[in-house]
N, C-alpha and C positions, 0 to 999 in steps of 0.2 A: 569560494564558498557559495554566490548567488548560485551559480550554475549546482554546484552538486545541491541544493536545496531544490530548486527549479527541477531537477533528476530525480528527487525523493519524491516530490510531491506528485511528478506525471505520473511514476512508476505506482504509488501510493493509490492515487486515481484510477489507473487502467487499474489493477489487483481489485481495485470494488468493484468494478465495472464489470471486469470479467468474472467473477465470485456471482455476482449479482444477474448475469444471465445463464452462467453454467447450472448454478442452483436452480434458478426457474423452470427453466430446461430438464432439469429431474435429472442430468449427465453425472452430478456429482455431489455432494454434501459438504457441509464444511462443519471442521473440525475442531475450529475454535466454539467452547460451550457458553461462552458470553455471546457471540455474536451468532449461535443458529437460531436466536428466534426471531433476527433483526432482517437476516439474509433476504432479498428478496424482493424487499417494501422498499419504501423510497427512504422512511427512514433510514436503513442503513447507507445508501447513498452520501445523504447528505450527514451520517454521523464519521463519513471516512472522509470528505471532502475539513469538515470544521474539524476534526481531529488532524488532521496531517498541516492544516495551516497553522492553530495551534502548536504542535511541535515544532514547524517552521522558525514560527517565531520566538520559541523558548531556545533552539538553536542558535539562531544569530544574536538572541541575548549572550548566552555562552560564547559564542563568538567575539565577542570584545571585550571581554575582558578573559578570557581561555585559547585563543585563534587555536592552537594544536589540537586541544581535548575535541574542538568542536570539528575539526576538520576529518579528524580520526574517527570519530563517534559517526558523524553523520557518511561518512565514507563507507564505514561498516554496516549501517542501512541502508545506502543506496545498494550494494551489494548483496543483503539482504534481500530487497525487496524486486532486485533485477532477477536474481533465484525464484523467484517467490513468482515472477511475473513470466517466467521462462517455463515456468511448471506448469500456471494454470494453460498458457497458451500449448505446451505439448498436449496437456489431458485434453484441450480443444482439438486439436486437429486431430489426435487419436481414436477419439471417439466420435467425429465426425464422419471418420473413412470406412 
């Protein structure tokens, strides 16, 4: 469980990070309507950093007393968000070349 949380959380981090210079960059827009007016600024930085620890930690609450739910659930985000991070890095180097 530490490792796949420890996998959410980098994967979680790179996704702002990259979101956060392809937007700048003018390469691409994001499509979440909560988060385009955050995109960019450092707020949203650091509202992806305390959000994904946050969840971390509601996680491994779940985690002791659910071990399965929690391992299944956070398994299916890291998954998620390996998609998630697999995509913004093609639209990078796509629109790089």
């Amino acid at each position: 469980m530490k490792y796949l949380l420890g996998a959410l959380i980098g994967l979680e981090i790179s996704d702002g990070l990259m979101s956060h210079f392809l937007v700048r960059g003018g390469l691409v827009r994001e499509s979440n309507p909560f988060l385009q007016p955050l995109v960019g600024e450092h707020g949203f930085l650091l509202l992806k950093v305390f959000g994904v620890l946050l969840c971390a930690i509601i996680l491994w609450d779940i985690y002791k007393q659910f071990p399965k739910l929690a391992l299944v659930s956070t398994s299916c985000f890291v998954m998620l968000y390996g998609a998630i991070v697999a995509w913004s890095s093609y639209v990078f180097f796509i629109t790089r070349v």
